[in-house]
C-alpha positions, 0 to 999 in steps of 0.5 A: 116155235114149239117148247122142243125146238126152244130147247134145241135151240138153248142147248145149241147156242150154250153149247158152241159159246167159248172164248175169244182168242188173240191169235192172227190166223196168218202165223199158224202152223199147223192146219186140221181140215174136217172133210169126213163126208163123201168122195165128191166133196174131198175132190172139190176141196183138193184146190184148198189144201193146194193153195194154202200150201203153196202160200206157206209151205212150211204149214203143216196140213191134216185132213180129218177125212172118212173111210169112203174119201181119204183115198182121193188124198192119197200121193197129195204133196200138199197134205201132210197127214191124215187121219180117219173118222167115222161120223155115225160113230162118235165113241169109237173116234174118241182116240182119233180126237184125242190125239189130234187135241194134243195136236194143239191146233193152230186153226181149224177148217169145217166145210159143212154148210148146215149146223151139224152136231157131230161137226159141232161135237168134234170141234169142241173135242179138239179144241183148236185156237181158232176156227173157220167154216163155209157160210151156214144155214140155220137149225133150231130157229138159229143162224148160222151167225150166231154160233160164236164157236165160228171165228170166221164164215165164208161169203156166199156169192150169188150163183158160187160153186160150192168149190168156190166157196170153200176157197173163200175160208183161205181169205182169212190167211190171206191167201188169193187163190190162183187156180181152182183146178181139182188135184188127184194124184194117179200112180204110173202104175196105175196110169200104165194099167188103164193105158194097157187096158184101152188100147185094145179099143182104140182109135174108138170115141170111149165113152164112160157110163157110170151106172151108181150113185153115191146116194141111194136113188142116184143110178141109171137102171138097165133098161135105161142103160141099154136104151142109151147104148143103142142109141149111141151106137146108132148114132155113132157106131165108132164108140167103146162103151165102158161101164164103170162100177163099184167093186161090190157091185163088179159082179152083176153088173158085168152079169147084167152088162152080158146079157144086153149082149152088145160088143160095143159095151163091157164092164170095166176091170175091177177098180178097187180104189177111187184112183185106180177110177180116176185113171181110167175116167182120165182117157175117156172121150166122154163120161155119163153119169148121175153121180156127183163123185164121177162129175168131179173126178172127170172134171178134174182132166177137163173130161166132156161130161153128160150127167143126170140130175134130180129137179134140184137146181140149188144143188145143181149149182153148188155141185155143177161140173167144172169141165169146159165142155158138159150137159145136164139132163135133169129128171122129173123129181126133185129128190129122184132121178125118176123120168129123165129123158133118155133120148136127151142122154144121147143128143147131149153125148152125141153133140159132145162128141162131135165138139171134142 
């Protein structure tokens, strides 16, 4: 090991020494979660924060979430307060830690499954009595058993989802989960809208083509896009294709989306919020996507599911759909989605179809 990564190595395992203290976890009150990634990973965490919740309902739940994910909360009755982080930039949470120090928590949950520093950085700004996290690999030559700022770390089983494994840092409350169904709480008038929406389609077979990722590399491109359609529709001319978007990119896409001049495909309305996407996805026949966000927003109404995915099966594993019924198209690449089989795209659908 090189002198550097001795040093890395000296200053990790100092930095996250601290006391022992006497406290049983199953008398806590009040609960902070740190979940301030992407819109994906709250999704599958939604179950946690529903089955603590229904064990002890007098618990006081915070969620220390990020700009991108806190949406996926909102109308959650089993979350009592949020607050906003942003990871890249440590000085401007300082009130935000500052306040939820004074908050005096009773245990904290990190669901980050590396040694991440500012993870690490926020919990000793907090400073909760006890402190809870899913299973970690190693950084700097020091595994992740060795941080003894971590009071408990979850089981890993083999081939676990990473939802699963989430749910195991509730074992310590003593909490046996009963489902591990996602939780997104859609408006009536948000149901109303993407209803109203529809109905000019029906009784067509719609089908959701998601076009983004939420990591750069992830998209479907639309040459791509327009090989899949047509092959679609040859297959099955009684489908709406919709193609779903962010709100940056509404604009070209609906542009791009007009120029492949085809009456069975049109952009979505506008959605401005991950909720306002998730009562669309949930009156959809079939969801077609590369991005994981999308996979567990439709898994979260047991919608069929086609996804593409880079050659990486331990990340497919942890982040799999759950819906009862889906297919995975992998590409060539182990961290791209570069030379996946398109005609694959259009078996897989079709086959889904015809189950659903």
């Amino acid at each position: 090991m090189s002198v550097s990564m001795r040093i890395k190595a000296y200053i990790l395992r100092r930095f996250t020494r601290k006391k022992s203290i006497n406290f049983d976890i199953r008398k806590a009150k009040n609960i902070l979660f740190l979940r301030y990634d992407r819109i994906g990973d709250m999704v599958i965490t939604t179950p946690v924060f529903r089955e603590l919740k229904l064990a002890y309902p007098k618990i006081n739940i915070t969620v220390l979430a990020s700009k991108a994910n806190q949406g996926v909360l909102l109308n959650n009755p089993y979350v009592d307060q949020v607050f906003t982080n942003h990871k890249h930039n440590f000085f401007s949470d300082l009130p935000t830690l500052l306040k939820l120090r004074r908050k005096q928590f009773d245990v904290c949950v990190e669901f980050e499954h590396s040694v991440i520093p500012h993870a690490i950085l926020r919990l000793r700004m907090i400073k909760p009595r006890k402190i809870l996290s899913v299973i970690k690999e190693g950084r700097y030559g020091v595994n992740g058993d060795e941080l003894k700022l971590y009071d408990y770390f979850t089981e890993k089983p083999k081939d676990a989802h990473f939802r699963d494994i989430c749910l195991n840092t509730l074992r310590p409350f003593g909490v046996i989960p009963k489902s591990n169904g996602y939780d997104l709480y859609i408006t009536d008038k948000q149901k109303e809208f993407a209803n109203n929406y529809l109905k000019q389609y029906y009784p067509k077979c719609l089908i959701g083509i998601n076009l983004e990722g939420a990591v750069e590399g992830k998209r479907i491109q639309f040459v791509e896009l327009e090989r899949i359609c047509k092959g679609l529709y040859q297959a099955n001319n009684n489908i709406q294709i919709i193609i779903l978007t962010t709100p940056s990119n509404f604009q070209i896409t609906t542009k791009k989306v007009s120029k492949i001049a085809l009456d069975y495909v049109v952009t979505s309305y506008k959605t401005e919020t991950i909720l306002d996407v998730a009562a669309l996805i949930k009156h959809l026949d079939l969801v077609i996507t590369p991005d994981t966000s999308i996979v567990h927003i439709a898994s979260a109404f047991n919608i069929p599911i086609v996804t593409i995915h880079e050659d990486n099966r331990d990340s497919y594993q942890l982040f799999a759909p759950t819906s009862k019924y889906s297919r995975t198209v992998f590409s060539e690449f182990s961290d791209r989605l570069d030379g996946y089989n398109v005609d694959k795209i259009i078996e897989n659908s079709i086959s889904l179809i015809a189950k659903k």
